[in-house]
C-alpha positions as CSV (number, residue, x, y, z in Angstrom):
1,X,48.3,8.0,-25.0
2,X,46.2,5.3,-23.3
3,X,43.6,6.9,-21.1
4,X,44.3,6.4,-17.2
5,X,41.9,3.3,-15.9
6,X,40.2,3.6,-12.7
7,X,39.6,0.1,-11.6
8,X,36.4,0.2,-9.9
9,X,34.6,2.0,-12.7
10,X,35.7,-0.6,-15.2
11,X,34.3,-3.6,-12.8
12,X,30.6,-1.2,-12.3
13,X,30.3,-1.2,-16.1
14,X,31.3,-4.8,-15.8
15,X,28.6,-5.6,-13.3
16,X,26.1,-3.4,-15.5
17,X,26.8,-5.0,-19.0
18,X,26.3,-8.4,-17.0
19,X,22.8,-7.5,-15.7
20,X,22.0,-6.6,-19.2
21,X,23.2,-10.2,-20.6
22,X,21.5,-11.6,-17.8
23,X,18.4,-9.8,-17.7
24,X,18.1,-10.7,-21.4
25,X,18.6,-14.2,-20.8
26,X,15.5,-14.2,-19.0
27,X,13.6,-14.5,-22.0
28,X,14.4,-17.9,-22.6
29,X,13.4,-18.8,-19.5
30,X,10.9,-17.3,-16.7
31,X,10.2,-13.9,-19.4
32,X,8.8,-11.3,-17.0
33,X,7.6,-13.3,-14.3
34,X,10.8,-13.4,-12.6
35,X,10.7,-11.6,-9.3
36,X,14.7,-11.4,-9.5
37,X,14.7,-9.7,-13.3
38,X,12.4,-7.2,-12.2
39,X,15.0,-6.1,-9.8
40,X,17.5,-6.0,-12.0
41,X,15.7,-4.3,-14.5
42,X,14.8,-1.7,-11.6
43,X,18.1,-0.1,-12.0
44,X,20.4,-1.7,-14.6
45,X,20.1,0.1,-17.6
46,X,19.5,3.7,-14.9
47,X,23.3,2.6,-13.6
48,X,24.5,2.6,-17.3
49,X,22.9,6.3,-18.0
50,X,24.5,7.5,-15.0
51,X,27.8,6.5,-16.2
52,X,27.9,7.8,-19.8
53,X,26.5,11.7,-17.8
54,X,29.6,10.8,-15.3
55,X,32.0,10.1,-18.1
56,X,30.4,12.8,-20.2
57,X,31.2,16.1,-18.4
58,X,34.3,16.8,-20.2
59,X,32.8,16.5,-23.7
60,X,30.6,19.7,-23.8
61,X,33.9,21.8,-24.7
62,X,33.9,21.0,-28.4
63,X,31.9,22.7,-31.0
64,X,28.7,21.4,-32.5
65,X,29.9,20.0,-34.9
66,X,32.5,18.0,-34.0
67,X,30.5,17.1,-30.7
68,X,27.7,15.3,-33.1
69,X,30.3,13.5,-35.3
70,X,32.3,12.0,-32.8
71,X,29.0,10.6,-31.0
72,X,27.3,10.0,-34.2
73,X,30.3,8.1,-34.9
74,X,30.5,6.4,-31.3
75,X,26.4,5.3,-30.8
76,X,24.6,5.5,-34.0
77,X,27.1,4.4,-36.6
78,X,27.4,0.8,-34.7
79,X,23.2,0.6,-34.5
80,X,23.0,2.0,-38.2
81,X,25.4,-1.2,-38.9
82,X,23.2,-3.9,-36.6
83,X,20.4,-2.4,-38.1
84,X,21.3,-2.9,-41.9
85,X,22.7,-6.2,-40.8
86,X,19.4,-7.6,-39.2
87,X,17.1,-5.9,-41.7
88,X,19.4,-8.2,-45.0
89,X,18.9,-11.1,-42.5
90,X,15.0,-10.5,-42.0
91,X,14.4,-9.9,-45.7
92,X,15.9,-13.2,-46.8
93,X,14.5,-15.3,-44.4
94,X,11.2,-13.6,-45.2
95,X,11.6,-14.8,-48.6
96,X,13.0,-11.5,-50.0
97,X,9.9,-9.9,-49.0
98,X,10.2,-6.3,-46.9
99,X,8.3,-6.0,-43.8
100,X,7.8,-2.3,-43.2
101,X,6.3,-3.4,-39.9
102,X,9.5,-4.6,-38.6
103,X,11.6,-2.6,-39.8
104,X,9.8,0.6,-37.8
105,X,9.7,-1.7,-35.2
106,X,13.6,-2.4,-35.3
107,X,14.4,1.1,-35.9
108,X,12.8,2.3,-32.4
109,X,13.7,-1.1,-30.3
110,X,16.9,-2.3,-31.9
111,X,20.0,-1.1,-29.7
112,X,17.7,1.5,-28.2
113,X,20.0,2.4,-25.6
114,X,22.8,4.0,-27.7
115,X,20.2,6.3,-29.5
116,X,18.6,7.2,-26.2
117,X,22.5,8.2,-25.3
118,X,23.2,10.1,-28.2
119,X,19.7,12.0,-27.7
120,X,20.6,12.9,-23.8
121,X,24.2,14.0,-25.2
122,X,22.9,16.4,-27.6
123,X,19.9,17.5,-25.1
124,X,22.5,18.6,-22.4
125,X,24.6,20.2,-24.7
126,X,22.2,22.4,-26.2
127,X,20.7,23.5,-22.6
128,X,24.6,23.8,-21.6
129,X,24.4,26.7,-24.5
130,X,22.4,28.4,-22.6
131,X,24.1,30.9,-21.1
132,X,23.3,33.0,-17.5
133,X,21.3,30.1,-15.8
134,X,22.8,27.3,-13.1
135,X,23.2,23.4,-14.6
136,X,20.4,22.8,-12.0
137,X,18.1,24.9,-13.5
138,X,19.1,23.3,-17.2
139,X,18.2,20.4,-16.0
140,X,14.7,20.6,-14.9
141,X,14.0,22.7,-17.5
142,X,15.3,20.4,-19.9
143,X,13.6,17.3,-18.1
144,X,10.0,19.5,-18.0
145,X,10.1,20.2,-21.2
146,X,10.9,17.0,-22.6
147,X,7.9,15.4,-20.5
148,X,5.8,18.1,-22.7
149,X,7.2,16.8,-26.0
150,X,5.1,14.7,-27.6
151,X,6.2,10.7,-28.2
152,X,9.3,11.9,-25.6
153,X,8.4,9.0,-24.1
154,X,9.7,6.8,-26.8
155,X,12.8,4.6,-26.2
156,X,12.7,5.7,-22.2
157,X,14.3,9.0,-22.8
158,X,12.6,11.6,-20.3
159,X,13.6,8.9,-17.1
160,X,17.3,8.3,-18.9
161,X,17.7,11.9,-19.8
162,X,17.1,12.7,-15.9
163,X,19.7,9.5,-15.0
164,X,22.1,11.1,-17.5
165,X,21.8,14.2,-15.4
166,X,22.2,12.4,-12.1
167,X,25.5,11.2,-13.9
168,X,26.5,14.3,-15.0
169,X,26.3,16.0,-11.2
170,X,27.9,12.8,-9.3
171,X,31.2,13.8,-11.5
172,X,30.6,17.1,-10.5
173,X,30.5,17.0,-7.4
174,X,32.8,14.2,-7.1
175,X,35.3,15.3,-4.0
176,X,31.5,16.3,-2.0
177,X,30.5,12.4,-3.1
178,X,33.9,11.2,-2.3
179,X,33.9,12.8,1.1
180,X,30.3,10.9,1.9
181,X,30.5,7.6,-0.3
182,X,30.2,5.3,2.9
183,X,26.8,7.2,4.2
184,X,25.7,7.3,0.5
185,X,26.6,4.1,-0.2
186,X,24.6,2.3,3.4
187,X,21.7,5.1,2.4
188,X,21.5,3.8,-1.4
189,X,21.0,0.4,-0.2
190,X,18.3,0.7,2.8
191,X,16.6,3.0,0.4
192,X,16.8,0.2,-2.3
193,X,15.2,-2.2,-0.1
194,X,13.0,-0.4,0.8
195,X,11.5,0.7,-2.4
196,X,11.6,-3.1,-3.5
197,X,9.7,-4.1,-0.5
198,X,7.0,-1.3,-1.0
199,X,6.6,-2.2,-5.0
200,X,5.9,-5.8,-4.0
201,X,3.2,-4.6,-1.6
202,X,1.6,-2.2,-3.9
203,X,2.5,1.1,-2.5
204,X,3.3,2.2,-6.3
205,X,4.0,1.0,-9.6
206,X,6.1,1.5,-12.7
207,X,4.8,4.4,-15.0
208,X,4.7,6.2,-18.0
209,X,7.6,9.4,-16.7
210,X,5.4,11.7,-18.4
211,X,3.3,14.6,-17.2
212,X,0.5,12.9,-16.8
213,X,1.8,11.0,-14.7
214,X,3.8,13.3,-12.7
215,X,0.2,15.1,-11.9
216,X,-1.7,12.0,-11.2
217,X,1.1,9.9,-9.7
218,X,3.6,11.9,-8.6
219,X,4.9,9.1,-5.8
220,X,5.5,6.7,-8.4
221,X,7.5,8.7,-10.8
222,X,9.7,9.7,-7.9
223,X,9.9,6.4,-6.5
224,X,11.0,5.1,-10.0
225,X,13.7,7.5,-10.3
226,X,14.8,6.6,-6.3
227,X,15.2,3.3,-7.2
228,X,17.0,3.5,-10.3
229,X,19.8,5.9,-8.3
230,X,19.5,3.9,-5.1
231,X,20.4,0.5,-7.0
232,X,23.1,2.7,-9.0
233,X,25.0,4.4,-6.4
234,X,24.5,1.4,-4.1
235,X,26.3,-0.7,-7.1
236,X,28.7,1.8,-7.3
237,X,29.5,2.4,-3.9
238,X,30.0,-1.2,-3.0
239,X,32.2,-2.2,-5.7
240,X,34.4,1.0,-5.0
241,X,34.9,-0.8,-1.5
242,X,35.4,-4.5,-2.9
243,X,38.3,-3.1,-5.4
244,X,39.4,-0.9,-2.4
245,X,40.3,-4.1,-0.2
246,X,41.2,-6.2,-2.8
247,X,42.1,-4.4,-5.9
248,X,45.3,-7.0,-6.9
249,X,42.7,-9.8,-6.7
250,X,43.2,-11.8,-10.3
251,X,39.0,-11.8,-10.8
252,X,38.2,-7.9,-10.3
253,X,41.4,-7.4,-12.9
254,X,39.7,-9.6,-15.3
255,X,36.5,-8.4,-14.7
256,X,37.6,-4.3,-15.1
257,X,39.1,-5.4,-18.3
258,X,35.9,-6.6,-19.5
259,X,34.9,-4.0,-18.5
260,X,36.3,-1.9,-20.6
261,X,34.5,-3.1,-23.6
262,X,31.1,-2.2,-22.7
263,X,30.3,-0.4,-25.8
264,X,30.9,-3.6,-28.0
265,X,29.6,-6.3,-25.8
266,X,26.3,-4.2,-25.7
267,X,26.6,-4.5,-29.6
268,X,27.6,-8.3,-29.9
269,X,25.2,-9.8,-26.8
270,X,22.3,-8.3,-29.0
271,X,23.6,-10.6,-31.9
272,X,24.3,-13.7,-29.6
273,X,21.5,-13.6,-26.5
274,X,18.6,-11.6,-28.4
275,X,19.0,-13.2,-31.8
276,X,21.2,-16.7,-32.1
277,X,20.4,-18.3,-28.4
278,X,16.5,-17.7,-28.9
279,X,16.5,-19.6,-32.3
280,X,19.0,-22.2,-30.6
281,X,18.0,-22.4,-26.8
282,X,14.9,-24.5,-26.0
283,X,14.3,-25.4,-22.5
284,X,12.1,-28.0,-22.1
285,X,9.2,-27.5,-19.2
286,X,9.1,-31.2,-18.3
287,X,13.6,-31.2,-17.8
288,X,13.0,-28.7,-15.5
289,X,10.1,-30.4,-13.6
290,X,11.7,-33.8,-13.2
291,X,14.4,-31.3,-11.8
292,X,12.5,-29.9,-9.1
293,X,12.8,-26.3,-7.7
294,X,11.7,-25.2,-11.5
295,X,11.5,-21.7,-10.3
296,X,15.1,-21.8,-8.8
297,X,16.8,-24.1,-12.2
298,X,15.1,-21.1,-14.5
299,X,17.0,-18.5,-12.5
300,X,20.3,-20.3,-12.2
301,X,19.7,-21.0,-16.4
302,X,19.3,-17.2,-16.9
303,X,22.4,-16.9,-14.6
304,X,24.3,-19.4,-16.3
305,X,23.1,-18.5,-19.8
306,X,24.0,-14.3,-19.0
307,X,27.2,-15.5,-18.1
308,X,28.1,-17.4,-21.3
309,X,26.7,-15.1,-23.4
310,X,28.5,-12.1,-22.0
311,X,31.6,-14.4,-22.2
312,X,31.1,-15.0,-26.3
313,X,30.1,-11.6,-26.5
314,X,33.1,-10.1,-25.2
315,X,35.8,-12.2,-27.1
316,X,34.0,-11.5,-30.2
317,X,34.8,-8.2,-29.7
318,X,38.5,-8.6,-29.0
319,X,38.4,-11.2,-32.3
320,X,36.5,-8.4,-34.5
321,X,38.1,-5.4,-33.6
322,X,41.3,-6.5,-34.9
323,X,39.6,-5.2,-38.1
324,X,39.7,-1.2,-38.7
325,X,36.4,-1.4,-40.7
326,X,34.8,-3.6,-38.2
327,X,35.8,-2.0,-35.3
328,X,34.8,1.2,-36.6
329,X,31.2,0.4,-38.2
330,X,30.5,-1.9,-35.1
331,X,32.4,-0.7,-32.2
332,X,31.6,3.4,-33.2
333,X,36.2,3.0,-33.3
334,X,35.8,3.2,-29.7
335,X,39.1,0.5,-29.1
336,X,41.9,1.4,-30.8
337,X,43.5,2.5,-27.1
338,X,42.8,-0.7,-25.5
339,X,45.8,-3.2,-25.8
């Protein structure tokens, strides 16, 4: 049976595989120095996590076994894939030559997201084992002890694992959200602001979420997390109203449908925006000087250039996925329900 569709959630993982497309479109342009990237980067990939722990809830109920194949199957089968894909490509360009370098490199950056995922999956269902003891409590003791871990750090998963969490309590508590979305929503957004406003003047900075930092910087580790679920929920909450007033509109239909392929466009926009456009894409510094407004043309390129390659990213899905093997080796099978 096709799985029931709630509109709005399709069009936030639409909005949130957009930032991503968009945020990595930055590199052919402005890079880091983008005052606009750094914003979306405050809370995009935090609004992802807290989707996959809302969506995940109902998934602790299966044994061990099965749990780990079917996510194996879902997050690490399409990176193993990408990863064998881009290490052929690497070694021929190279000259049929192996660089052990890159290839550790790859193995921790490549896709990182989906094997940060399938790490908070299998850390919440352990400490879900654990019987006699709240979620609460499994959660910060599952988020302490991971910041005790050495290399935990590594592919962001101590701050995801607590977004995961966050995630995981918002479907929850859904009816106690539901009954305060408005106030949450307005709050989300102030708070937001705010927090953007006192980064820019220094109050406190990105940092390591470790325990060092938790002891020495405590304001910064919890302003990191604030922002990442302000931007979220504020994202969330707002869309809810926009499908809410216009939920026939042609343009949020498409974009929930897109949405619906987040999985594989997260796959394909690493091929097309992180790979392809940067050999292909060269913007020239003097075009946009004799321009004028170089700052503004760079972010409307980045726009422009997340937009297209989110595009090309998502009907390469729908063309590969027509392919059993393809869709199951790069997609983790995750479309056969989607007509």
């Amino acid at each position: 049976m096709p799985k029931q569709r709630i509109l709005y959630l399709d069009v936030v993982k639409f909005v949130a595989i957009l930032l991503v497309c968009i945020g990595h479109a930055y590199n052919l342009t402005l890079g880091k120095s983008s005052s606009v990237r750094e914003i979306i980067y405050s809370f995009h990939m935090p609004l992802f996590m807290i989707l996959s722990g809302y969506f995940s809830i109902n998934a602790y109920n299966q044994n061990f076994v099965s749990f780990v194949k079917k996510k194996a199957k879902q997050l690490l089968l399409p990176f193993s894939t990408v990863y064998v894909i881009m290490t052929v490509y690497h070694t021929i360009v190279d000259g049929f030559k192996i660089n052990v370098g890159l290839l550790g490199s790859q193995a921790i950056a490549l896709l990182w997201f989906l094997k940060t995922l399938f790490v908070c999956y299998l850390i919440v269902y352990s400490f879900k084992r654990i019987p006699g003891i709240p979620d609460w409590f499994r959660m910060v003791l599952s988020c302490l002890l991971l910041m005790l871990v050495p290399y935990g750090d590594i592919m962001d998963i101590r701050f995801m694992l607590l977004m995961f969490w966050t995630g995981y309590y918002w479907k929850k508590y859904c009816q106690d959200y539901n009954s305060y979305r408005s106030t949450i929503t307005v709050i989300s957004l102030l708070l937001f602001i705010l927090l953007v406003f006192l980064k820019k003047v220094g109050i406190w900075a990105y940092c390591p979420f470790s325990m060092v930092s938790l002891m020495k910087d405590p304001v910064s580790l919890f302003a990191q997390y604030l922002i990442g679920a302000s931007g979220s929920f504020m994202t969330i909450g707002g869309l809810f109203y926009l499908c809410q007033s216009y939920k026939a509109a042609a343009p949020l239909l498409m974009m929930g449908k897109v949405g619906q392929y987040t999985l594989g466009i997260f796959v394909m926009q690493y091929m097309v925006l992180e790979q392809v456009a940067k050999k292909i894409i060269v913007i020239p510094d003097m075009l946009i000087g004799s321009l004028g407004g170089g700052y503004i043309i760079y972010n409307i390129l980045s726009l422009a250039i997340g937009c297209i390659g989110l595009m090309i990213s998502y009907f390469s899905v729908l063309f590969l996925s027509r392919s059993r093997k393809v869709n199951l080796f790069l997609f983790g099978n995750q479309y056969k329900y989607i007509s």
